[in-house]
TORTIRO-260531 format. One record per residue: chain; residue number from 1; x, y negated, z negated of N, C-alpha, C in turn. Coordinates in Angstrom, 3 decimals. Layout:
<pts>
+-------+------+----------+----------+----------+----------+----------+----------+----------+----------+----------+
! chain ! resi !       nx !       ny !       nz !      cax !      cay !      caz !       cx !       cy !       cz !
+-------+------+----------+----------+----------+----------+----------+----------+----------+----------+----------+
!     A !  NUM !        X !        Y !        Z !        X !        Y !        Z !        X !        Y !        Z !
...
+-------+------+----------+----------+----------+----------+----------+----------+----------+----------+----------+
</pts>
This chain:
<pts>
+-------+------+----------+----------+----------+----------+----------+----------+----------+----------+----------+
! chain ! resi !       nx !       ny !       nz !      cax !      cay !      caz !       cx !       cy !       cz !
+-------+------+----------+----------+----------+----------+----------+----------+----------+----------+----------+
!     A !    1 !   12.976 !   25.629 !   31.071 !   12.146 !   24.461 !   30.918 !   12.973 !   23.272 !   30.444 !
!     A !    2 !   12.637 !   22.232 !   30.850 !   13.613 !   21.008 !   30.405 !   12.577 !   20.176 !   29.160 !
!     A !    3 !   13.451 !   19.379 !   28.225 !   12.919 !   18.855 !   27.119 !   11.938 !   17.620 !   27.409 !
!     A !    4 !   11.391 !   17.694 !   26.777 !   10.766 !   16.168 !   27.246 !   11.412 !   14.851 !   26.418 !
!     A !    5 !   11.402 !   13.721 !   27.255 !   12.206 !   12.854 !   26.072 !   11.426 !   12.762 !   25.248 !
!     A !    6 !   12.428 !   11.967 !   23.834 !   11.566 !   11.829 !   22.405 !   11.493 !   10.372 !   23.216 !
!     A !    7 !    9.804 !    9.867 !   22.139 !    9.791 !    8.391 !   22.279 !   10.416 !    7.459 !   21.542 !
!     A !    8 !   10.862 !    6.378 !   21.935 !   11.364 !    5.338 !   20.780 !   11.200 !    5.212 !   19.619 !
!     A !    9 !   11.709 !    5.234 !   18.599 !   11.448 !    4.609 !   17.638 !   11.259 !    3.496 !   16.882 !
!     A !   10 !    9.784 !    3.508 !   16.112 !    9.101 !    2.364 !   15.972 !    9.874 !    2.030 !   14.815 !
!     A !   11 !   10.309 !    0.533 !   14.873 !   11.379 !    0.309 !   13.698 !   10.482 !   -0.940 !   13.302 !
!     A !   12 !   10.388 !   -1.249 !   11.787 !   10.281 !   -2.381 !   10.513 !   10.889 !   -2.446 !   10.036 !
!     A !   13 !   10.737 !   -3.984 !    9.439 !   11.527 !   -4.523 !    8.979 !   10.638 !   -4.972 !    7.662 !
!     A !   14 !   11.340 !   -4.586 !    6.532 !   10.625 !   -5.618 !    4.715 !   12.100 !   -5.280 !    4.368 !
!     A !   15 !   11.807 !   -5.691 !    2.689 !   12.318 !   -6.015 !    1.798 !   12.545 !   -4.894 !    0.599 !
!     A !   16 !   13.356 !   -4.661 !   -0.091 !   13.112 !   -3.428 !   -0.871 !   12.756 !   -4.438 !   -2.570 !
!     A !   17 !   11.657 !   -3.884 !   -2.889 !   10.992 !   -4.315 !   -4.249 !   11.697 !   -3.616 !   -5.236 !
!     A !   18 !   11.939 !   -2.588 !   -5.205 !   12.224 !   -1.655 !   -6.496 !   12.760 !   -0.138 !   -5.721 !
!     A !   19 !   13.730 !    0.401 !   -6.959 !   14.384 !    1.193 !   -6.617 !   14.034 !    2.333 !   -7.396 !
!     A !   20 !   13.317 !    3.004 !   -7.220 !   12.602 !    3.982 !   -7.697 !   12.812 !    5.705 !   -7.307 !
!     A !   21 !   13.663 !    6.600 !   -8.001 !   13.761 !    7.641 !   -8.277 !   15.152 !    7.973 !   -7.743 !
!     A !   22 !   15.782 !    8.966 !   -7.432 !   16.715 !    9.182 !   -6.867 !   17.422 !    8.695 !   -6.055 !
!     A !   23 !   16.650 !    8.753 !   -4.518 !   17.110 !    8.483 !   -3.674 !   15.926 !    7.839 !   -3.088 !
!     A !   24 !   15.006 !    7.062 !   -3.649 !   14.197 !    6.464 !   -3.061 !   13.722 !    4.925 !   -2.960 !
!     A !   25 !   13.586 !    4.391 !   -2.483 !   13.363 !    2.937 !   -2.411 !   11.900 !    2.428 !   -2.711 !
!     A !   26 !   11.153 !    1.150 !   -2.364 !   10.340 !    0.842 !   -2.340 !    9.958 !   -0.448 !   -1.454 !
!     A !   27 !    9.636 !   -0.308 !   -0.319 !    9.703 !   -1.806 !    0.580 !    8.754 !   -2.228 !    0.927 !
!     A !   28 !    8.084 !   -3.987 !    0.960 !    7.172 !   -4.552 !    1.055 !    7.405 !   -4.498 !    2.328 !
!     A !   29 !    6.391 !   -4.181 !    2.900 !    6.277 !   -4.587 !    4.433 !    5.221 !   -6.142 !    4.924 !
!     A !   30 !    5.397 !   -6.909 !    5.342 !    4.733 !   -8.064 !    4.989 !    4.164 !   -7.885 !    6.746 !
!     A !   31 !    2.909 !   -8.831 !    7.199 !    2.506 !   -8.945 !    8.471 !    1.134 !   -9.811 !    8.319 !
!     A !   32 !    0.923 !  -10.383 !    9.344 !   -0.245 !  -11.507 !    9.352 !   -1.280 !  -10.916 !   10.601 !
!     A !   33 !   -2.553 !  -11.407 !    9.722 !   -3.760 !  -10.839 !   10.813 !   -4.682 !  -11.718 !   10.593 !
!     A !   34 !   -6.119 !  -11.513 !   11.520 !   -6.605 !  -12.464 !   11.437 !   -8.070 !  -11.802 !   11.258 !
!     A !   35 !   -8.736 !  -12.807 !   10.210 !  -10.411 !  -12.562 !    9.770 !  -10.849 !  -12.036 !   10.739 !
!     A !   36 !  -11.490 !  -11.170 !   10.370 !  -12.428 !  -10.358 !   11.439 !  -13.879 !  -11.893 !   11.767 !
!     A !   37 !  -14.364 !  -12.230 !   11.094 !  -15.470 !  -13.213 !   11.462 !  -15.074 !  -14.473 !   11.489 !
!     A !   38 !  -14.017 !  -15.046 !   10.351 !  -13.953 !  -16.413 !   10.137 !  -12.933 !  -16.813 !   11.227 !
!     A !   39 !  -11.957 !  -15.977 !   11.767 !  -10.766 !  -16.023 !   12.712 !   -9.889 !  -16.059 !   11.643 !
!     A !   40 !   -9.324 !  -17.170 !   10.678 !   -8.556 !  -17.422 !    9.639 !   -7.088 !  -16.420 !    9.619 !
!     A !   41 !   -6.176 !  -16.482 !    9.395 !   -5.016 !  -16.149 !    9.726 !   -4.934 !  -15.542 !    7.794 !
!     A !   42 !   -4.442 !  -14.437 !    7.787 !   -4.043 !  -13.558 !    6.413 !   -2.948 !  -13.274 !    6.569 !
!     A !   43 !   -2.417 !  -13.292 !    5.164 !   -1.397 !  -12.915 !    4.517 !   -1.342 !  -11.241 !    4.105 !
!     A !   44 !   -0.811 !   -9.852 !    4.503 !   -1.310 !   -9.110 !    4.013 !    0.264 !   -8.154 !    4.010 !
!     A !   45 !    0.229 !   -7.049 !    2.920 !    1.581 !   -6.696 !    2.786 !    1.598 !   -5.056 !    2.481 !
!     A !   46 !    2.024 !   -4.052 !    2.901 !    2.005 !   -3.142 !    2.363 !    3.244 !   -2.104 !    2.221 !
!     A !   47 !    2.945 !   -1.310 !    0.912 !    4.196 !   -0.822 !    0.366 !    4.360 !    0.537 !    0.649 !
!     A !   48 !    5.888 !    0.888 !    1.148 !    6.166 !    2.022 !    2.020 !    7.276 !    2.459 !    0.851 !
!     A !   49 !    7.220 !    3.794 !    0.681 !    7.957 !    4.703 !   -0.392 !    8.990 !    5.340 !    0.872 !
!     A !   50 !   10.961 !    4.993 !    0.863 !   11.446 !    5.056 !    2.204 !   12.516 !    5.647 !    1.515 !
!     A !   51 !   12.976 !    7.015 !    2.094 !   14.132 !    7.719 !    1.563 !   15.541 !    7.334 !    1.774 !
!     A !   52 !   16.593 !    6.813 !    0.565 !   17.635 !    6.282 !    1.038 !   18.368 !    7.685 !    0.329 !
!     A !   53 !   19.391 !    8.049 !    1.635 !   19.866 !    9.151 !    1.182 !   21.535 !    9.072 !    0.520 !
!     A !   54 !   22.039 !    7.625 !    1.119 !   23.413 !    7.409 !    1.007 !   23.009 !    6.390 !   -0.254 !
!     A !   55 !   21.597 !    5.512 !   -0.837 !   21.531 !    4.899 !   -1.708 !   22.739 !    3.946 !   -1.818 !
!     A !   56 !   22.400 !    3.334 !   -0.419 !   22.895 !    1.853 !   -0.014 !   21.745 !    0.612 !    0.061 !
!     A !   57 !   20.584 !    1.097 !    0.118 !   19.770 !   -0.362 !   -0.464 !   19.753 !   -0.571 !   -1.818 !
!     A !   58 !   19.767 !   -2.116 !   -2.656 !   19.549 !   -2.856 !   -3.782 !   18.309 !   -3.367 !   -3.442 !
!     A !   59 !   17.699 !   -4.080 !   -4.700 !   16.509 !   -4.778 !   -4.651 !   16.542 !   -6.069 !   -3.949 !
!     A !   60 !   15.915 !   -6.317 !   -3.279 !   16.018 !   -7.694 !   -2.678 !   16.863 !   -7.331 !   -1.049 !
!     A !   61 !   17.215 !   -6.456 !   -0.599 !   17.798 !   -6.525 !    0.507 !   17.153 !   -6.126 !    2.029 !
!     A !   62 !   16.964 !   -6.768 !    3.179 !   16.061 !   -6.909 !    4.381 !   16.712 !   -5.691 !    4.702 !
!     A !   63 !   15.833 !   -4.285 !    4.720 !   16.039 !   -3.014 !    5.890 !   15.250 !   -2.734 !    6.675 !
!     A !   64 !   15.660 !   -1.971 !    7.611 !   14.851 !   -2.022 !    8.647 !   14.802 !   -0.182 !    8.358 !
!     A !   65 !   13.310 !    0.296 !    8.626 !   12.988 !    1.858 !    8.322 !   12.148 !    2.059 !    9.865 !
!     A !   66 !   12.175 !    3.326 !    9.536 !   11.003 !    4.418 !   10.547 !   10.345 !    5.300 !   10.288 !
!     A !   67 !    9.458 !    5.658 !   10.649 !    8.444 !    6.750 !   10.309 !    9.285 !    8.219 !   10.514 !
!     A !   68 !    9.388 !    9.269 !    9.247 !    9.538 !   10.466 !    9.548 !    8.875 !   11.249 !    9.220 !
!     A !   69 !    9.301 !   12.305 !    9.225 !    8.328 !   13.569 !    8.410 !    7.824 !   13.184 !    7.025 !
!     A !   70 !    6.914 !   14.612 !    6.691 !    6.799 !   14.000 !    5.076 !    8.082 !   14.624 !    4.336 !
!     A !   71 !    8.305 !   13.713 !    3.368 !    9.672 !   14.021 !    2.343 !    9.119 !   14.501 !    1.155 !
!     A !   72 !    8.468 !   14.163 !    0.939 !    7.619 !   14.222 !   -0.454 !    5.916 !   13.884 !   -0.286 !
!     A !   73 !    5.288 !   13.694 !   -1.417 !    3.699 !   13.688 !   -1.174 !    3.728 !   12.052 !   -0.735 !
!     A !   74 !    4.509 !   10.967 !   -1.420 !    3.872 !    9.728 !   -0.564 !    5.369 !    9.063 !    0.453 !
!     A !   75 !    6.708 !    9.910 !    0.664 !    7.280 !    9.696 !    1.270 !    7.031 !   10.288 !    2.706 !
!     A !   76 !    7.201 !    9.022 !    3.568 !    6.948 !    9.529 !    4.594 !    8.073 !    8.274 !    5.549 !
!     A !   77 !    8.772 !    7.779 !    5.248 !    9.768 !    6.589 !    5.468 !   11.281 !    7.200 !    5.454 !
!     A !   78 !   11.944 !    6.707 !    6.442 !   13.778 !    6.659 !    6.341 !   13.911 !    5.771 !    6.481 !
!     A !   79 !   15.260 !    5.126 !    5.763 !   15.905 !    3.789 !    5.873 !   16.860 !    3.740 !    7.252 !
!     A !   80 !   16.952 !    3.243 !    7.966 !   18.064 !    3.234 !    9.620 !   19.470 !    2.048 !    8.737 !
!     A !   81 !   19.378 !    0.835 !    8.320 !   20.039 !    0.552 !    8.142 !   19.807 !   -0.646 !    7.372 !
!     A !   82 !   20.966 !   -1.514 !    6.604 !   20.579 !   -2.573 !    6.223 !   20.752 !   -3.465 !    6.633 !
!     A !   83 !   20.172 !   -4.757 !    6.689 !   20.427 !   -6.065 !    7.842 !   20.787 !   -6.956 !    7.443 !
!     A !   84 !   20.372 !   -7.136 !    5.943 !   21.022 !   -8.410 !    5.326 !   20.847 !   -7.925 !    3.219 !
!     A !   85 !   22.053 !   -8.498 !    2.949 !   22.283 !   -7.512 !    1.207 !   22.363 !   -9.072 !    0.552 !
!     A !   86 !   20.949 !   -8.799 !   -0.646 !   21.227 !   -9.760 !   -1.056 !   22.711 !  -10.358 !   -2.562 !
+-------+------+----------+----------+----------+----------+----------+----------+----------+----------+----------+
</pts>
């Protein structure tokens, strides 16, 4: 039987807030949407718990992550790389 390809990986991009436990990070993911009734354009942000295993992100630095397995109970994030160190 032949493999099937894997699909792409969905890559984001935030910010790391805090550096929290071992080998783990903490990154705002930021994105804009719009009122369900009023139309109005939102500000809305949410925070992804992302395993850095080489613990090469600092606070403040733009990485880009992906969805993996679970690592832990609220890890569910890998870091791919960093894009810009502040």
């Amino acid at each position: 039987m032949s493999e099937k390809p894997r699909k792409p990986l969905t890559k984001y991009r935030g910010v790391v807030s805090r550096e929290s436990g071992d080998q783990t990070i903490r990154v705002v993911l930021d994105y804009l949407t719009r009122h369900p009734k009023y139309g109005k354009i939102l500000k809305r942000s949410t925070v992804a718990h992302v395993h850095d295993a080489d613990k090469q992100a600092k606070v403040g630095d733009v990485v880009e992550i992906c969805k993996c397995r679970p690592l832990s109970k609220t890890k569910n994030w890998r870091l791919i790389r960093v894009i810009e160190s502040k």
